[in-house]
C-alpha positions as CSV (number, residue, x, y, z in Angstrom):
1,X,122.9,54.6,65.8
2,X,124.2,58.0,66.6
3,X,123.2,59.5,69.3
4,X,122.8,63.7,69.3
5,X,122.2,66.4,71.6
6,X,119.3,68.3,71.0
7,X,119.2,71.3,72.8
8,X,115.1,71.7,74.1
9,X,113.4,75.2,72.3
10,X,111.7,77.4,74.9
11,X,108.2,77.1,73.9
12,X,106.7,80.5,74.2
13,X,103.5,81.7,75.1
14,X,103.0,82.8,70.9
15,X,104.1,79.4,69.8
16,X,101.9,77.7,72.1
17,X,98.9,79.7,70.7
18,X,100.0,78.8,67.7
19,X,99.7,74.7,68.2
20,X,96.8,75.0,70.2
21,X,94.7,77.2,67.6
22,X,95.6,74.7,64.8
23,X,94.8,71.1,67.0
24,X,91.7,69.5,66.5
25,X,91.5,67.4,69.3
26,X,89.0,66.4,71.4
27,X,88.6,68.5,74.3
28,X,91.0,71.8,73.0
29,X,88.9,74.8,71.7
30,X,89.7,78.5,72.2
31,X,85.9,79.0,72.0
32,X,85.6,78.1,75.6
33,X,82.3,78.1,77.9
34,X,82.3,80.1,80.7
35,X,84.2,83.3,79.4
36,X,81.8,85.9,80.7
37,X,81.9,88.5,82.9
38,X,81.2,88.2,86.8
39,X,78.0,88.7,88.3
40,X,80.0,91.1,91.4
41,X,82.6,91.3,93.0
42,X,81.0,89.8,96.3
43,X,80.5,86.4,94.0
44,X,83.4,86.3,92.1
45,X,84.4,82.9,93.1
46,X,82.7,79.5,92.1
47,X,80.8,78.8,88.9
48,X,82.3,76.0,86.6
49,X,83.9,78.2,83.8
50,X,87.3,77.7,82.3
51,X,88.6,80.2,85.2
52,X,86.2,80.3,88.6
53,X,85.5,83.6,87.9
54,X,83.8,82.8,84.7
55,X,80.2,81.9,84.6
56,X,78.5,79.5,81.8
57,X,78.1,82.2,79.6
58,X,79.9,81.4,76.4
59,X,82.5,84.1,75.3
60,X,82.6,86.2,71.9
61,X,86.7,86.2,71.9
62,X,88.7,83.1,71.1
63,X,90.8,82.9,74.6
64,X,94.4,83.9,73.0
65,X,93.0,87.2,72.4
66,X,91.5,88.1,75.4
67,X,94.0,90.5,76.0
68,X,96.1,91.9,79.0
69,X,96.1,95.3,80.9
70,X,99.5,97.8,80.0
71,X,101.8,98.0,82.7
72,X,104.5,101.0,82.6
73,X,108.3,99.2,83.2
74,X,108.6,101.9,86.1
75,X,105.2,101.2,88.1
76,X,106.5,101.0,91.5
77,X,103.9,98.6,92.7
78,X,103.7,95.2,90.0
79,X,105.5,94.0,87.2
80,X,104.6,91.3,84.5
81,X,106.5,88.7,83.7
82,X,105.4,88.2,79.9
83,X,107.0,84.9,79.6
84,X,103.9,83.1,82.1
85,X,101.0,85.3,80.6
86,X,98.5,83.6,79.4
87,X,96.2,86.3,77.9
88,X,93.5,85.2,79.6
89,X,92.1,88.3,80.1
90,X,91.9,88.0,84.2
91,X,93.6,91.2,84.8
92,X,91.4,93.4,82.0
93,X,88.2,92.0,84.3
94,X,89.3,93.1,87.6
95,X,90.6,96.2,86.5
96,X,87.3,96.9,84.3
97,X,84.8,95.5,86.5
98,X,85.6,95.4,89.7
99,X,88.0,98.4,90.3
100,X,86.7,100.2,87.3
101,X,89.6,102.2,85.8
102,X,90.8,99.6,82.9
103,X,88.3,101.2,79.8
104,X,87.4,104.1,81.9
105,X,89.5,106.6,80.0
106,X,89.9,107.6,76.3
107,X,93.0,105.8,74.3
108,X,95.3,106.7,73.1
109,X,96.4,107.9,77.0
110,X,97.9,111.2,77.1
111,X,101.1,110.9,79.3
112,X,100.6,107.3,81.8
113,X,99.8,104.0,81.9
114,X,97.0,104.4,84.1
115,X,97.2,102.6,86.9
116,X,96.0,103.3,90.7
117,X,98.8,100.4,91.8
118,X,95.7,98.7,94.1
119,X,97.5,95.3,92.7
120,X,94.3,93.1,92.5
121,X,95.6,91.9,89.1
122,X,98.2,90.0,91.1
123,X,95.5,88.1,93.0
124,X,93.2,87.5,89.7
125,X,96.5,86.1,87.9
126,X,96.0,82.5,87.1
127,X,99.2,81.8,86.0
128,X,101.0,84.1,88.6
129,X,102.4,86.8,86.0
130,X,101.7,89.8,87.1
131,X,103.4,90.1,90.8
132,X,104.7,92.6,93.0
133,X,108.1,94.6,92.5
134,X,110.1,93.0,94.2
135,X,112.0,95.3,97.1
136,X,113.2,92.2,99.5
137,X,116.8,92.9,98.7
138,X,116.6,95.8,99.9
139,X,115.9,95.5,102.8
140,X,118.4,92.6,103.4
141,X,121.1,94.8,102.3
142,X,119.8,97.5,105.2
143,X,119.5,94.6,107.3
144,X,123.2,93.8,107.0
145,X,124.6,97.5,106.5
146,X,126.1,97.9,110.5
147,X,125.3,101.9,109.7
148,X,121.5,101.2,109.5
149,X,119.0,100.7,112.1
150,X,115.7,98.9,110.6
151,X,113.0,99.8,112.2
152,X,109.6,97.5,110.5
153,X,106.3,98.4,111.0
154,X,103.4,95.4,110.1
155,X,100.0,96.1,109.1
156,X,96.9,95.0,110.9
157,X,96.0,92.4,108.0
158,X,99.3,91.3,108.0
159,X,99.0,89.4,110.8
160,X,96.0,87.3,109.0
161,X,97.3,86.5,106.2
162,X,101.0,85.9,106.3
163,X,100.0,82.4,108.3
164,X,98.7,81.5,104.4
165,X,102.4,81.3,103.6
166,X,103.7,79.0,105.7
167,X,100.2,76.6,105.6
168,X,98.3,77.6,108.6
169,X,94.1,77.7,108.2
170,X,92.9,81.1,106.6
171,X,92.7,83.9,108.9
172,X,95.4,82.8,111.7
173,X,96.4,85.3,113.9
174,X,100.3,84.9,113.6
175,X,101.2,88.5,115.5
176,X,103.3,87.4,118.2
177,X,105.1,84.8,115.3
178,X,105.6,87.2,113.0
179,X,107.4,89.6,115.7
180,X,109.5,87.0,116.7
181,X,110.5,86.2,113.2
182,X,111.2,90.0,111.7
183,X,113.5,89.9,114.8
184,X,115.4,87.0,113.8
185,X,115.0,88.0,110.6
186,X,117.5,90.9,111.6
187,X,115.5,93.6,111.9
188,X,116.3,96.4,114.8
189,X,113.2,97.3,116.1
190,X,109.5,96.2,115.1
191,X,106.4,98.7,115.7
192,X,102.8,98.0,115.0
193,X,100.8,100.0,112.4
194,X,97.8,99.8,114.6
195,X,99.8,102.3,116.5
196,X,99.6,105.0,113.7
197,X,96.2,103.8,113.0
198,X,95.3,105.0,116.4
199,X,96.9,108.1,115.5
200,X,95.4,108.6,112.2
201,X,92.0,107.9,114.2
202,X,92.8,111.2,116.5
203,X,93.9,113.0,113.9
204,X,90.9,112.3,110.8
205,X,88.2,111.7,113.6
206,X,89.0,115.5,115.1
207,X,89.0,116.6,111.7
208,X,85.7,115.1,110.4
209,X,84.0,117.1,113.4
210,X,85.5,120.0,112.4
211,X,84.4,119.9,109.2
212,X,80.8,118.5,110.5
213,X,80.4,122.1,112.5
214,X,81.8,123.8,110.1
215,X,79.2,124.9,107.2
216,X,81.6,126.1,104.8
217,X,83.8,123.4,105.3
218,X,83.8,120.5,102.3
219,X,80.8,118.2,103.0
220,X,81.2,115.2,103.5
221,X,84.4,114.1,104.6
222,X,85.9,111.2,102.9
223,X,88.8,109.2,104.5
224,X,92.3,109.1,102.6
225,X,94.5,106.2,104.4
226,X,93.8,104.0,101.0
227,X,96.4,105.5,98.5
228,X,94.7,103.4,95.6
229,X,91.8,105.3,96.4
230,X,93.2,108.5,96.3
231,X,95.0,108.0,93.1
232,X,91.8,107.2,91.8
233,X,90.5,110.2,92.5
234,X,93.6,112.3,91.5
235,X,92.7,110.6,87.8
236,X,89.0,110.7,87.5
237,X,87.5,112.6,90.3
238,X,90.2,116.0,91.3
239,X,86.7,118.4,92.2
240,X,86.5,116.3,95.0
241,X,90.0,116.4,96.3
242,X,89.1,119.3,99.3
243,X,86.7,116.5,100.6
244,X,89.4,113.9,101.4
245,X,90.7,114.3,104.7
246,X,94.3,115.6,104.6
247,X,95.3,112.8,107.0
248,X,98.3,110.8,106.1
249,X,97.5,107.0,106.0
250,X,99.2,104.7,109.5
251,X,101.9,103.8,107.7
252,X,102.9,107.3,106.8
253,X,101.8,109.1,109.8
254,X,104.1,105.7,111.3
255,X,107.1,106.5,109.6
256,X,106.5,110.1,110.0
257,X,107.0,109.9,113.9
258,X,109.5,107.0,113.4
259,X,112.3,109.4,112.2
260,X,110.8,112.7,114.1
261,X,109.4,111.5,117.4
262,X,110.8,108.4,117.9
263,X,114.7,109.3,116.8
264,X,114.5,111.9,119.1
265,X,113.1,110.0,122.4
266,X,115.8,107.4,121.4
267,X,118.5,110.0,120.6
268,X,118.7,108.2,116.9
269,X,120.0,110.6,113.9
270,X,117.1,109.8,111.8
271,X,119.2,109.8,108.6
272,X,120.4,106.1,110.0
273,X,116.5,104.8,110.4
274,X,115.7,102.8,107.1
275,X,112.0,102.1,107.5
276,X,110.6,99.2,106.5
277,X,106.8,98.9,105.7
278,X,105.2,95.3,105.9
279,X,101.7,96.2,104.0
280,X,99.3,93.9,102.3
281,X,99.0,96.6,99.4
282,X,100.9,97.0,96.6
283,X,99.9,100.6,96.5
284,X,101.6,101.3,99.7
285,X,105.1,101.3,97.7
286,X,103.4,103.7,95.3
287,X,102.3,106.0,98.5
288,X,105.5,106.0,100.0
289,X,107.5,107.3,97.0
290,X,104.9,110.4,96.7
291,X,106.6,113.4,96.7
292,X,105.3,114.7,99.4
293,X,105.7,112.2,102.1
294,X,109.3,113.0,103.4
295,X,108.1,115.6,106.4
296,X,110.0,114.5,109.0
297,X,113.3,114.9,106.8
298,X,111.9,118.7,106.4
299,X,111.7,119.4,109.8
300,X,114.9,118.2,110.3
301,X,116.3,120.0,107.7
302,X,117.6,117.0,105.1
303,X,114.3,116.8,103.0
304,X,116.2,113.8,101.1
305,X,114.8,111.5,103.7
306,X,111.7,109.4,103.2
307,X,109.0,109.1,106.0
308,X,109.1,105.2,104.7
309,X,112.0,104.1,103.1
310,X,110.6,100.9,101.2
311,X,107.5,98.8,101.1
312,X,107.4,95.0,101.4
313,X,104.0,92.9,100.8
314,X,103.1,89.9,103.1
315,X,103.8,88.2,100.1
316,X,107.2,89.5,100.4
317,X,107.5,89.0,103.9
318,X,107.1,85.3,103.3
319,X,109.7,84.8,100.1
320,X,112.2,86.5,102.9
321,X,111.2,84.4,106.2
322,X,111.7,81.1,103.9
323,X,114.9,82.1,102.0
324,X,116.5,82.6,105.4
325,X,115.0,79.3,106.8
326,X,112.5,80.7,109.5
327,X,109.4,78.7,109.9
328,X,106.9,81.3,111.2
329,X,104.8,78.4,112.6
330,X,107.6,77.2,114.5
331,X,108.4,80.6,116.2
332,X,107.8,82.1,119.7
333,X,105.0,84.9,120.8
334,X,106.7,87.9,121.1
335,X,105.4,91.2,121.9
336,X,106.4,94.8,119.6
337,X,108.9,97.1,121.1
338,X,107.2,99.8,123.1
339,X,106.6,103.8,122.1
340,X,105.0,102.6,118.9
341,X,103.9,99.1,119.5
342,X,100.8,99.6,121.9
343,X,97.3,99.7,120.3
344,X,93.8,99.4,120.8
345,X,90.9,97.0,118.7
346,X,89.9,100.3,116.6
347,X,93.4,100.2,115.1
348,X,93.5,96.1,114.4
349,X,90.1,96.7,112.7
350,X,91.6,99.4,110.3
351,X,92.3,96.3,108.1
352,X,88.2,95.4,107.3
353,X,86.2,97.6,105.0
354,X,84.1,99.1,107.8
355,X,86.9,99.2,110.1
356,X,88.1,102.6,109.8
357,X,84.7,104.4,109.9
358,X,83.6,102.0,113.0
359,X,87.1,103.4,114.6
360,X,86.8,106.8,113.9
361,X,83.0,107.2,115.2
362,X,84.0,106.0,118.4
363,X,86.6,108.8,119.0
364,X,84.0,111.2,117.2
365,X,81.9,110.6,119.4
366,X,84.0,111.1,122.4
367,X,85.6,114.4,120.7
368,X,81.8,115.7,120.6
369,X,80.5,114.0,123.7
370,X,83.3,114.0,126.5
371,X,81.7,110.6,126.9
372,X,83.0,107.2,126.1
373,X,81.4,105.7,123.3
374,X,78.3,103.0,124.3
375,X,78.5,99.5,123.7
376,X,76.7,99.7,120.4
377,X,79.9,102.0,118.5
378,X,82.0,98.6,119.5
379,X,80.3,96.8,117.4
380,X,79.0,98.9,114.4
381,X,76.8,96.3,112.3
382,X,75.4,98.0,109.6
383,X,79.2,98.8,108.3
384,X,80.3,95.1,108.8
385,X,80.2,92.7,106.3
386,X,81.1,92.3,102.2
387,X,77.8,94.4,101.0
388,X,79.6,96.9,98.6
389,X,77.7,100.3,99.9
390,X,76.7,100.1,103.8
391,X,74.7,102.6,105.6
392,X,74.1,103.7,109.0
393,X,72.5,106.9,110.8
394,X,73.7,107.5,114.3
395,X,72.3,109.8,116.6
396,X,75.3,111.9,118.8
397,X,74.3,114.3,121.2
398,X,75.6,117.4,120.6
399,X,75.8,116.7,116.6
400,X,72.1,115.3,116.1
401,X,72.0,112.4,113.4
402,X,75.2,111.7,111.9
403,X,75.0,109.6,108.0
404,X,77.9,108.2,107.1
405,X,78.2,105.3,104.2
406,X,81.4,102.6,103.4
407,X,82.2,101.4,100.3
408,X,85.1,98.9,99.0
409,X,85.8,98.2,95.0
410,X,86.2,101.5,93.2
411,X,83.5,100.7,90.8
412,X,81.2,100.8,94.6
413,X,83.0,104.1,94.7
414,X,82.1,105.4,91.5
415,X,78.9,105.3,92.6
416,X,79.7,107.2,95.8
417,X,80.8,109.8,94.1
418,X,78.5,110.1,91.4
419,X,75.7,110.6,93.6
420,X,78.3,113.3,95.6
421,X,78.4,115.0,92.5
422,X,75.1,115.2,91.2
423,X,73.8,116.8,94.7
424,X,72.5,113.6,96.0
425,X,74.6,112.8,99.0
426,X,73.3,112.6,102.6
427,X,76.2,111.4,104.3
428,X,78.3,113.1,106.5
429,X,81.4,110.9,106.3
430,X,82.4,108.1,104.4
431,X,84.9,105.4,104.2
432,X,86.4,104.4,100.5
433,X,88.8,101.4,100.3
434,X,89.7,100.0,97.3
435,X,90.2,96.6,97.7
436,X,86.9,94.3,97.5
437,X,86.5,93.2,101.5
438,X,89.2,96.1,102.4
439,X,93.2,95.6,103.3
440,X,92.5,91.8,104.5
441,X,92.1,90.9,100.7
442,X,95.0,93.7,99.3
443,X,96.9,92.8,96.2
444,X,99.8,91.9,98.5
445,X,98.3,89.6,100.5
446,X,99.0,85.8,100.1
447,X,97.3,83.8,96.7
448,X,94.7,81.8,98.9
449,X,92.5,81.5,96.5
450,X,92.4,82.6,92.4
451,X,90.6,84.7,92.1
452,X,90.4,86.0,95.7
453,X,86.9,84.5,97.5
454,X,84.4,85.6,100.2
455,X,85.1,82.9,102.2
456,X,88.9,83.7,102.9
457,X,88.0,87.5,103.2
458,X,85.2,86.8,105.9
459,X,87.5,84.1,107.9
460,X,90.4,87.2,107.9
461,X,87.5,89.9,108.1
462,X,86.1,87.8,111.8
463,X,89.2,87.3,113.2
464,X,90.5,91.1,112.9
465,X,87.1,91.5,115.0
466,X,87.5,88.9,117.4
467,X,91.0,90.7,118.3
468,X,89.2,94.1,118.8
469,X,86.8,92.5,120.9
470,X,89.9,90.7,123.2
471,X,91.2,94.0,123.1
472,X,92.3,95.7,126.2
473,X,91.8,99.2,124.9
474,X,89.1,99.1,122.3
475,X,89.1,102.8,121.5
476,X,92.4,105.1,119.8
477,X,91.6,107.7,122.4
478,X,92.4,105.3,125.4
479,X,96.5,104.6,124.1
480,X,98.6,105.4,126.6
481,X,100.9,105.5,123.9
482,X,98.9,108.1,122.2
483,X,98.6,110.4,124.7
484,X,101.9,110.4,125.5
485,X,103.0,111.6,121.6
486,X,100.6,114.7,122.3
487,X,101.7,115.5,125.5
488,X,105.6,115.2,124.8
489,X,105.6,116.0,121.3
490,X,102.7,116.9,118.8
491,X,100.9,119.4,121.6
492,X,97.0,119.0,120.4
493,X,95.1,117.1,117.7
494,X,95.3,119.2,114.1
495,X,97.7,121.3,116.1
496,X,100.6,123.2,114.2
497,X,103.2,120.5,114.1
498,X,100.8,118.0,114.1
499,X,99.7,119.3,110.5
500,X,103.6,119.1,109.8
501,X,104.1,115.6,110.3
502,X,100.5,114.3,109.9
503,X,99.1,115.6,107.0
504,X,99.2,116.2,103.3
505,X,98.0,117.0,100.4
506,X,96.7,115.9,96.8
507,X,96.9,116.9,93.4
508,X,94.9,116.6,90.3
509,X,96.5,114.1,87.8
510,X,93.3,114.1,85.2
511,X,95.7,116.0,82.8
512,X,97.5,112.3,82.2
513,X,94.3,111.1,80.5
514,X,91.0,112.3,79.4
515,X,88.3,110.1,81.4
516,X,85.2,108.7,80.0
517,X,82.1,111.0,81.2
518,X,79.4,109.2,83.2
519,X,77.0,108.5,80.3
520,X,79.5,106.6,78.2
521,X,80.2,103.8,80.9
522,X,78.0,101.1,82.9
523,X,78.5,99.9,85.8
524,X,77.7,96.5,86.5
C-alpha cells in the first residue's frame, strides 16, 4: 500500500463556519442560549451562557454573524489577528454597551475608524484576537543601543497586576519585583508614575480651585489624565472641551520632566533619553503619539523629541520578562531610583476609579485651607467602590459645600455629561475614567478573567488602598520630591513654565463622524 504525504489544509475561521452550520449533531447549534446582552457592566461576569457574559436569554443572530468591531491597520493601541476571530460578537458588546461608542455614530463614518483606543475589547476577547500592538522590540533594541539611556516609568496598577503573569494570587503587590526585574531587564533607570501622579495632583487640584473661585471660569471641572476619555469627548462631546482640566496625565507630565528636569539635574542631553512607559492602558500608546505632547523637546529647542518615547502594557511587560528568562516571583525588592521615584498613597490610588478625585481633594483642601486634610479625606467612602456614578458633598472652610461625582465606563459618562449639558449638573468637579473599575482593570492589564470580573477588580482595587494606607506620605503635597521640582525648577503651581511642560490642550475631532443625537440611543 502506498503511502503519501498529505500536506494538512489550514482550516479557517470561514470554513469552520461552514462545517459547523451544515452538522446536525447533537449538541452543535448556532442558535445558542445565552446570547443576550449584559445586565451592567458591574455584573458582567457569571451567568451560564455560551460566553460568561451572556445571560439565558436566547439570541436573534445565528453566532457566525454576530459580527466584529472595525479596527483601522494603523490604530496605535490594538490590532486583530483575523485568523483566531471567532465572530462572536464580544468586542461589538463592550464597545456598544459598556463604553458606548460602537453604534453611537452614523455609518458610513466620514474620515476614521472610530475608536477611543480604551482596549477593553482585548480583555472581552474569548479567543485572544484582538491584542495590543506590540512595541516590545522596541524597546529591546533601545535597551541594547550603548547611545540610549532607558529611563521606564511603571504605573500604579502595574504593580497589581503584572503578578497575574507569572501566577501569583490576583491583586499582588509585586513593586519592589518588578524594579528589580526592569533592572535586569536592562533598563537604565526606573521612576515611579505615582511620582507624576503627585505632580499632576498639584498641578489639576490648584487648578480646580481656581476655577471653583472663579465665576466665569468653566464649571465643573472635569479631570483629563484618562486619554480614552478624552478622545471620547474630542468625538462626541467637543462643547465640553474648556471643562477638562488642561493637565497632562502622570505619565506625560512624567516624561515631560524626565527629558526637561531630570536631564538637566543629571547633566543628560535629553535627545539620548528613550522613555519607556509601563501602563496598563492601551490608550496610553495612543496619548503619547498626540501631537502635542513633545514640550520638553520645545523648550529645548529639537521639537522632534517625544515627552514618552513608547508605550508598553503590563501585558507586554510580562511577554518581555519571560522571553529573557526572569521569573518576577523569584526576584529581589528593590526600591526606584530617586528624583522621580518617591511618592505618597494619593498617587498609588490614582489607579482605582475614585482614586484621583479622593487624591486631589486632599491637596484642595490644603490649597484652600493651609490645613492638612482630616482623617476622613484619607479615606473618601462615598467615591470607593464599583457603583458606576458616586456622589459626595464635602464641606471646606473657606469654599462652603464642595459636589463632586466619579464615574467609570463611558456609557456612566454619557450620562455625566448629558445631564452637564442639559443644565442639570451640581457638581463642582468630577472624575471620568474609562475603564469599568478604573486603570486596575485597563485593556492592558493581564487576561485574569474573560470577560474581566468584579472580583479581580476589587482584590486589585483593596490592595492599591491598603498601600495608601501603609503609606508614609499619604498626601501629593507632602513629597519631598515634589517640592523640590518647584523650588529648583518649575517656580509655583500653574506657574509659567509649569503651563509649558504640564499642560495641554484638546481639539474637536466630531468632524471624523456624525454622532447619534441623545434621542436616537439608550443607554442600558
Amino acid at each position: 500500500m502506498a503511502i503519501r504525504n498529505v500536506k494538512a489544509k489550514k482550516l479557517s475561521r470561514r470554513s469552520f463556519i461552514k462545517i459547523v452550520g451544515g452538522a446536525s449533531l447533537a449538541g452543535v447549534t448556532l442558535n445558542l442560549a445565552g446570547c443576550g446582552k449584559p445586565l451592567t457592566a458591574e455584573k458582567a461576569a457569571g451567568g451560564n451562557g455560551w460566553m460568561p457574559a451572556q445571560y439565558n436569554i436566547p439570541g436573534s443572530w445565528p453566532t457566525q454573524v454576530r459580527g466584529r468591531i472595525a479596527i483601522d491597520p494603523k490604530n496605535p493601541s490594538i490590532i486583530r489577528d483575523d485568523s483566531k476571530c471567532i465572530l462572536c460578537g464580544q468586542c461589538i458588546e463592550v464597545c456598544e454597551e459598556v463604553q458606548s461608542v460602537y453604534g453611537f455614530y452614523e455609518l458610513p463614518i466620514i474620515n476614521d475608524n472610530i475608536c477611543v483606543h480604551c482596549g477593553q475589547c482585548t480583555l472581552w476577547c474569548p479567543s485572544g484576537a484582538i491584542t495590543e500592538v506590540d512595541d516590545t522590540y522596541k524597546v529591546l533594541k533601545a535597551i541594547e543601543d550603548p547611545e540610549k539611556i532607558v529611563i521606564v516609568q511603571t504605573a500604579p496598577s502595574v504593580r497589581v497586576g503584572l503578578g497575574d503573569e507569572f501566577g501569583m494570587p490576583v491583586g499582588t503587590n509585586v513593586v519592589g519585583k518588578m524594579v528589580s526585574s526592569l533592572r535586569k531587564l536592562g533598563c537604565d533607570v526606573v521612576s515611579d508614575t505615582n511620582w507624576g501622579a503627585d505632580l499632576t495632583i498639584i498641578e489639576e487640584g490648584n487648578e480646580c480651585v481656581q476655577r471653583l473661585i472663579n465665576p466665569v471660569a468653566p464649571h465643573p471641572t472635569i479631570t483629563s489624565c484618562c486619554p480614552a476619555w478624552v478622545k471620547f469627548c474630542e468625538y462626541f462631546y467637543p462643547e465640553i472641551l474648556p471643562n477638562l482640566s488642561s493637565a497632562k496625565s502622570p505619565q506625560a507630565m512624567q516624561g515631560a520632566m524626565l527629558k526637561s528636569y531630570y536631564a538637566k539635574e543629571k547633566n543628560i542631553d535629553p535627545s539620548k533619553i528613550y522613555s519607556v512607559s509601563i501602563m496598563p492602558c492601551t490608550a496610553k500608546k495612543y496619548e503619547c503619539q498626540r501631537e502635542e505632547l513633545n514640550d520638553a523637546g520645545k523648550l529645548e529647542g529639537k521639537p522632534e523629541l517625544r515627552d514618552v518615547d513608547v508605550v508598553l502594557t503590563t501585558r507586554e511587560l510580562g511577554r518581555m520578562l519571560k522571553k529573557k528568562g526572569i521569573n518576577l516571583a523569584e526576584m529581589p525588592d528593590e526600591k526606584f531610583d530617586d528624583l522621580l521615584g518617591v511618592a505618597s498613597g494619593a498617587g498609588i490610588i490614582f489607579g482605582n476609579t475614585g482614586g484621583v478625585m479622593e487624591a486631589a481633594i486632599r491637596t484642595a483642601y490644603f490649597v484652600i485651607t493651609g490645613n492638612q486634610p482630616p482623617e476622613a479625606l484619607w479615606n473618601l467612602t462615598p467615591v470607593r467602590g464599583l457603583a458606576g456614578i458616586k456622589e459626595a458633598t464635602l464641606d471646606i472652610p473657606g469654599a462652603g459645600e464642595v459636589k463632586i461625582a466619579v464615574c467609570h465606563g463611558l456609557a456612566n459618562a454619557r450620562k455625566i455629561v448629558d445631564r452637564i449639558k442639559s443644565g442639570d449638573c451640581p457638581w463642582h468637579f468630577i472624575e471620568v475614567m474609562a475603564c469599568p473599575g478604573g486603570c486596575i482593570s485597563g485593556g492592558g492589564q493581564p487576561r485574569a478573567s474573560v470577560p474581566p470580573s468584579d472580583r479581580v477588580r476589587e482584590k486589585r482595587i483593596e490592595t492599591l488602598y491598603n498601600m495608601d494606607a501603609k503609606a508614609p506620605l499619604r498626601n501629593s503635597h507632602d513629597n519631598p520630591e515634589i517640592k523640590m521640582v518647584y523650588e529648583n525648577y518649575l517656580g509655583k503651581p500653574l506657574d509659567h513654565l509649569a503651563h509649558e511642560l504640564l499642560h495641554t490642550q484638546y481639539e474637536s475631532k466630531a468632524d471624523l463622524l456624525k454622532a447619534k443625537k441623545p434621542d436616537a440611543y439608550k443607554l442600558f
